[in-house]
C-alpha positions in Angstrom: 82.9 -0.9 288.3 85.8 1.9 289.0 85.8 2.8 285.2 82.2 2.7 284.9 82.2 5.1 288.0 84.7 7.5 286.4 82.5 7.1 282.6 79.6 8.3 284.5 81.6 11.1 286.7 83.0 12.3 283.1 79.2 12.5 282.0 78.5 14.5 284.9 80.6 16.6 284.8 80.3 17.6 280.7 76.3 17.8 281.7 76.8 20.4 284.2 79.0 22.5 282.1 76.7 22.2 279.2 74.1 23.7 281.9 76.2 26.4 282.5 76.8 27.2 279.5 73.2 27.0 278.8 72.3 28.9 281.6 75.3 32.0 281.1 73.5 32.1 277.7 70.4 32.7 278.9 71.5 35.1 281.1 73.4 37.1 278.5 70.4 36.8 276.4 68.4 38.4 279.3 70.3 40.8 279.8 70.5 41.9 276.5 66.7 41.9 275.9 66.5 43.8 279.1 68.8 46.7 277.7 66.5 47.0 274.8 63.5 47.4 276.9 65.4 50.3 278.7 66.6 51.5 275.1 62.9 51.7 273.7 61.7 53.2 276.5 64.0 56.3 277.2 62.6 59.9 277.0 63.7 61.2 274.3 62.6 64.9 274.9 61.1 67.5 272.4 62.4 70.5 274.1 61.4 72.5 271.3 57.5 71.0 272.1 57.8 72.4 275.8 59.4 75.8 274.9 55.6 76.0 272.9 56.7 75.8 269.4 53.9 73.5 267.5 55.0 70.0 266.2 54.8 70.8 262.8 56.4 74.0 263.1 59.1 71.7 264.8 59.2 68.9 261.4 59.6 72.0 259.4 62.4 73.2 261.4 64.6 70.2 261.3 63.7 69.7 257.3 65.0 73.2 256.8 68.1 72.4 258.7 69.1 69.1 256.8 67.8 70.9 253.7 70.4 73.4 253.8 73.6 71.3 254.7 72.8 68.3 252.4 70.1 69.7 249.5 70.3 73.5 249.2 72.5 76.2 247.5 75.2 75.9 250.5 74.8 72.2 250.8 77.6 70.6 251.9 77.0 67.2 250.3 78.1 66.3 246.7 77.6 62.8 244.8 80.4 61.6 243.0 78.6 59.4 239.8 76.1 57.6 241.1 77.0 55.2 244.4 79.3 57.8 245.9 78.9 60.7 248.0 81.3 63.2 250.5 80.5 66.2 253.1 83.3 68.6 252.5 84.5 71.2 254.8 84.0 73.6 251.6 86.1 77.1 253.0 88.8 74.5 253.3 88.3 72.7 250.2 88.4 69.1 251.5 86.2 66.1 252.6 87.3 65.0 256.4 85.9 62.0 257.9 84.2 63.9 260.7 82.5 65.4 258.5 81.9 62.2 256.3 81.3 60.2 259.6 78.9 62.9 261.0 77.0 62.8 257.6 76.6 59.2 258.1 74.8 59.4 261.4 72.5 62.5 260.6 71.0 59.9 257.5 71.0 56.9 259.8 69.4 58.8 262.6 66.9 60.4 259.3 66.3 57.3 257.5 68.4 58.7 254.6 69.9 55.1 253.4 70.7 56.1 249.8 73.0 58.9 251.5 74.2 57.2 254.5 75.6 54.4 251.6 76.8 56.9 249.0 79.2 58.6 252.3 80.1 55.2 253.4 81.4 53.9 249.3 83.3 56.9 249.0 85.0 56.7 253.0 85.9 52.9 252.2 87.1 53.6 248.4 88.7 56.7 249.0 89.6 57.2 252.6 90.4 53.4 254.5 93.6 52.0 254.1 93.2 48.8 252.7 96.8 47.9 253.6 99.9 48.7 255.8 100.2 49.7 259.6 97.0 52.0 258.8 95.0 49.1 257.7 91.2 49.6 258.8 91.9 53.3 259.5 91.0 56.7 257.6 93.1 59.5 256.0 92.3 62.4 257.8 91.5 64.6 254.9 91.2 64.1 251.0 90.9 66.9 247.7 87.9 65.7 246.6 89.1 67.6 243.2 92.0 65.4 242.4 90.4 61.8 244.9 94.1 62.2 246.9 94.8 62.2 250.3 95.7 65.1 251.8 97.0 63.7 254.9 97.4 59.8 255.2 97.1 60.0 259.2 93.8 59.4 261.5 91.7 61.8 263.3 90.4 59.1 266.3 86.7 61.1 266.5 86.1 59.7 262.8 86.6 56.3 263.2 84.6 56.5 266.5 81.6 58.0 264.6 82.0 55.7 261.9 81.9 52.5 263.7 78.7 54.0 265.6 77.0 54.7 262.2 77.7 51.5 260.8 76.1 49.5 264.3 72.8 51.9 264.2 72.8 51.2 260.7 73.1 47.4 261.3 70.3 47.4 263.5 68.3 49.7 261.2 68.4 48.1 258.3 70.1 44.6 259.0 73.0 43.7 256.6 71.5 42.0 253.7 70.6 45.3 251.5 73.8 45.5 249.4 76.3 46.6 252.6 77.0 44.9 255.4 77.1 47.3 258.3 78.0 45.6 261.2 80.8 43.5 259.2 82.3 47.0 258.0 82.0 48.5 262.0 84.2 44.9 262.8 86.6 45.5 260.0 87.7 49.3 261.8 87.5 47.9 265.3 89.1 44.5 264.8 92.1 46.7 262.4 92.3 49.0 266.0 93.2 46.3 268.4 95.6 45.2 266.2 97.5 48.2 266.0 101.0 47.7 268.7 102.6 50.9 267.9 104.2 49.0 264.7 105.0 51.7 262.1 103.8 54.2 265.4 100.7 53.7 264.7 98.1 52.8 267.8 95.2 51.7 268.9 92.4 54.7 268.4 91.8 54.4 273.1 94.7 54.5 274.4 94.7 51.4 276.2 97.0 52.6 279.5 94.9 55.4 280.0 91.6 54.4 278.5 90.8 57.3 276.8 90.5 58.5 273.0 94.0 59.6 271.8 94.2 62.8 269.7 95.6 60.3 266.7 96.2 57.3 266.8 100.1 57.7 266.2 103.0 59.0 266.8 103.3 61.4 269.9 99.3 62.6 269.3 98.6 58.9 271.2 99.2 60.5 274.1 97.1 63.4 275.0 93.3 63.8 274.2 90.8 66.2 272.7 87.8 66.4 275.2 85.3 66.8 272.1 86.1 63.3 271.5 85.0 61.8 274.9 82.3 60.2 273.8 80.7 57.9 276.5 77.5 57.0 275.0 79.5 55.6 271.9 81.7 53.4 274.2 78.1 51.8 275.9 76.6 51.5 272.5 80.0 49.3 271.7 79.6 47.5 274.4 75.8 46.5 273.5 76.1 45.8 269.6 80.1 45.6 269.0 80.2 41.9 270.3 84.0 41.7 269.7 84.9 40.3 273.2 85.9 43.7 274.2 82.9 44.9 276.4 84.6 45.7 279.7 87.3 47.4 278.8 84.4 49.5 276.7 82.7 50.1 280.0 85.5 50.9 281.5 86.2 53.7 278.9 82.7 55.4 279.0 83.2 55.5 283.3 86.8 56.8 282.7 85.4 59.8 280.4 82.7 60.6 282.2 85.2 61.2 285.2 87.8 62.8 283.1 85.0 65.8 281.4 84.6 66.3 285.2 88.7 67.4 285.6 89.1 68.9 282.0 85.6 71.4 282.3 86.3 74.7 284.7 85.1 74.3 287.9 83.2 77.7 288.1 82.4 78.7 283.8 82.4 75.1 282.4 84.7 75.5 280.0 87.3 73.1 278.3 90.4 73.7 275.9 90.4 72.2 272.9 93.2 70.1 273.7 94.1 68.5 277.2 96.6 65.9 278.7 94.7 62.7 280.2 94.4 64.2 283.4 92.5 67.0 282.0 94.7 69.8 282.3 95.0 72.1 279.4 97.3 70.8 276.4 98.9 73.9 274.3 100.3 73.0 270.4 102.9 74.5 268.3 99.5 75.7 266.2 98.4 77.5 269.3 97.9 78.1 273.1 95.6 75.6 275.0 92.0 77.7 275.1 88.2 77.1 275.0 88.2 77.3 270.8 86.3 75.8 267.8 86.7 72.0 269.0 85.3 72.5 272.3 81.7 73.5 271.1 81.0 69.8 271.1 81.4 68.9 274.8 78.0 70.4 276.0 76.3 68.3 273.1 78.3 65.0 273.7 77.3 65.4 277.4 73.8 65.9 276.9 73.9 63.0 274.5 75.2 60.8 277.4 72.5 62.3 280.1 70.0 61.9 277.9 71.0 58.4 276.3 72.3 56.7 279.6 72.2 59.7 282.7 75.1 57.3 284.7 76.0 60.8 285.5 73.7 63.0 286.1 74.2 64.9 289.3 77.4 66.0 287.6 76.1 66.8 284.3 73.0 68.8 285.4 75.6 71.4 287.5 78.0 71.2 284.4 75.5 72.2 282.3 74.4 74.8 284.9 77.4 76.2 284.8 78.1 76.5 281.2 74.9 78.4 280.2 75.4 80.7 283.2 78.7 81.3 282.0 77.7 82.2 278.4 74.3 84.4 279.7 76.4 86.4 282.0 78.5 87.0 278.5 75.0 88.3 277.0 73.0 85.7 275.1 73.2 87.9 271.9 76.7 88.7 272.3 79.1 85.5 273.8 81.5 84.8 271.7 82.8 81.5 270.2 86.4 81.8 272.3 87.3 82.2 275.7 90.1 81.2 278.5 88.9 78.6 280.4 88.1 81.3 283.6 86.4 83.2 280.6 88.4 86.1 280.2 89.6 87.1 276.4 92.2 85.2 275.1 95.5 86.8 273.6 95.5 84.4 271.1 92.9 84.1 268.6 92.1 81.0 266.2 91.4 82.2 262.7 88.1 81.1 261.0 87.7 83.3 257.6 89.3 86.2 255.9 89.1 88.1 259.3 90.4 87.0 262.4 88.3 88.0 265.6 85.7 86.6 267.5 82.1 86.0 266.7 78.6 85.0 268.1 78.8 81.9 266.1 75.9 79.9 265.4 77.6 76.6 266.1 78.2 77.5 269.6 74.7 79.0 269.7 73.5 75.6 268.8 75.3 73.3 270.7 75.0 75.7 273.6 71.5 74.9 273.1 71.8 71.6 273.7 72.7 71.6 277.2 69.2 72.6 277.7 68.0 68.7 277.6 70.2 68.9 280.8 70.2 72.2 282.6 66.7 71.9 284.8 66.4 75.6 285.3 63.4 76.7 283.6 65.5 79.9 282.7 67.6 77.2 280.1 64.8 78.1 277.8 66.6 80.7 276.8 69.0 79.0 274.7 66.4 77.4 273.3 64.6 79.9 272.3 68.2 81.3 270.9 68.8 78.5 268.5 65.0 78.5 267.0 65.4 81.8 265.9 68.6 81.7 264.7 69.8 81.5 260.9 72.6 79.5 258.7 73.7 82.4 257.1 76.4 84.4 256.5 77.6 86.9 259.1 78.0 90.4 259.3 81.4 90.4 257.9 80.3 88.1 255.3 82.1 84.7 256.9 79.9 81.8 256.2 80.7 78.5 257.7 78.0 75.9 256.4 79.9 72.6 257.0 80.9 72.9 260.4 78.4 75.6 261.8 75.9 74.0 259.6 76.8 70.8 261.0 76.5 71.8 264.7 73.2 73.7 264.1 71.7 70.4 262.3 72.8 68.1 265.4 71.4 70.8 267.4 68.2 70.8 266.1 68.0 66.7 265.7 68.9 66.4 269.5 66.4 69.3 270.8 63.5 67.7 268.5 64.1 64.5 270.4 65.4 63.2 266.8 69.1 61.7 268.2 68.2 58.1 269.5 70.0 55.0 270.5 68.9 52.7 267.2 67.8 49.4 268.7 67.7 46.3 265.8 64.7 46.7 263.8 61.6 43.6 265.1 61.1 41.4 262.4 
């Protein structure tokens, strides 16, 4: 009788853990069902629609725009035979993998899978490391002339955007059509949490202070760039990664949010390019800690994140508030594309072209733009208005930019057209 008891206690007890485990399932599954209900049924707004431009005026607009980086005479897109492709910085004579990462989420966002392929062939053939400490990571830069690296070392915002790509593109276009997406996003973000500082190389977040690193090695692991803060990356991980890593995910996308609110200028809005984990302005030996080239991206990644997710929006509408005031009291013809972070003239100016000064460049003008989605002052329309009517063309002094400005000015016009979603998997 005493063993029979304990048989049927045993049985008990493996029954109510199989309940459990049915029952955590269920609510996992739940959950995750639930977030793609919220997913399919955010606003995505077509600001361009309210400022009274017509929508096919609008389709036109953003055809133009990815028509000129990735078709026309100043495209930045090149096939290599006839499975390869790379975006190349072209005044600088390389292929990056922001650039080859950003390429890869305008054609997944466009439904462009014959380029979003081509870009990803020639990133894993050319640019992973297949091998060593950098395993799973990206040279920086490559000659696309002679296929060599340039620089062996990581730039952390590529990888982020990669892995991104490759989970919209998953959910797109599953993983049975010649690539396997969401295998390929694994590879780069199983590779990162296995990287201990062995050979100095770390993880892309730095995991004490749960932020993106600058590079993932050497002493760049520890300070950030604040155009890499990327919160609605981090909660798209946490949805589609399924690595076991979700929290500390959350946790990353809460800790940026909070540190864009230390590392922007209380009264202009302003960032430097470069900034410790606390925020606070980080200078190089390249040059003095300023609002430069790199920080044109905050006011986009931010209204990506309000409009994606809005966890912070209170924050995000004054921020953006602040920014554009900033820039109109500047003159909305005639801000220009550097500033201290209190918005005076810096002493130091980063070079872009044969002449060094400083411009009304159209990447700021477009990114600028985008703050708009967040900035409820009707006034905002402005910088709307600003980025319609302006041109991918060379300037005045004949400096032409058409990777990154041309870059900035597509993502512009993608996120103002309502055309910069959250990809949810694809119904049967």
């Amino acid at each position: 009788m005493k063993n029979k008891h304990l048989f049927n206690m045993k049985d008990l007890s493996l029954k109510t853990i199989a309940i459990v485990i049915v029952l955590v399932s269920f609510n996992v599954i739940q959950a995750q069902n639930k977030n793609q209900e919220a997913f399919k049924n955010i606003k995505y707004r077509n600001i361009f629609k309210e400022a009274g431009y017509k929508k096919n005026a609008i389709n036109k607009k953003l055809s133009k725009a990815y028509y000129d980086v990735f078709e026309g005479p100043n495209k930045v897109y090149f096939t290599v035979g006839d499975t390869m492709a790379y975006v190349s910085d072209v005044k600088n004579k390389d292929a990056r993998t922001e650039g080859m990462s950003y390429g890869m989420m305008v054609a997944v966002q466009l439904d462009k899978k014959e380029v979003f392929d081509k870009i990803w062939r020639f990133s894993k053939a050319y640019l992973q490391h297949q091998s060593g400490p950098r395993e799973g990571y990206f040279a920086w830069s490559l000659n696309p002339v002679t296929m060599k690296q340039n620089s062996p070392g990581s730039a952390s915002d590529g990888e982020l955007y990669y892995i991104t790509s490759l989970l919209f593109a998953s959910n797109k276009w599953g993983n049975d059509t010649g690539i396997n997406y969401y295998k390929e996003a694994r590879r780069i973000l199983d590779a990162m949490w296995k990287k201990d500082g062995t050979g100095n190389i770390y993880n892309l977040i730095n995991t004490e202070h749960k932020q993106i690193s600058f590079v993932p090695e050497g002493g760049g692991y520890k300070w950030t760039d604040p155009s890499y803060h990327l919160p609605a990356f981090y909660e798209i991980w946490v949805q589609y990664a399924k690595d076991g890593h979700e929290q500390f995910y959350k946790e990353c996308a809460d800790v940026s949010r909070e540190f864009l609110h230390k590392a922007c200028h209380p009264v202009t809005g302003l960032n430097a390019d470069y900034t410790e984990f606390d925020g606070t302005p980080h200078s190089t030996r390249w040059m003095p800690a300023a609002f430069r080239y790199d920080s044109w991206r905050v006011p986009m990644n931010i209204a990506m994140d309000y409009t994606w997710y809005g966890k912070d929006k209170a924050w995000q509408e004054d921020y953006a508030k602040r920014f554009q005031n900033f820039l109109r009291s500047k003159g909305m013809d005639t801000y220009v594309d550097q500033y201290n972070l209190d918005g005076s003239t810096p002493d130091f100016i980063l070079q872009a072209g044969p002449v060094k000064k400083l411009r009304h460049s159209i990447g700021l003008v477009s990114t600028a733009a985008t703050a708009s989605l967040v900035n409820k002052d009707k006034a905002s329309l402005d910088f709307v208005h600003a980025v319609w009517n302006a041109k991918l063309e060379p300037y005045e002094d004949g400096y032409f930019d058409p990777y990154y400005d041309g870059l900035m000015y597509l993502f512009s016009i993608m996120h103002l057209s309502g055309k910069y979603q959250i990809i949810v998997p694809q119904s049967k």
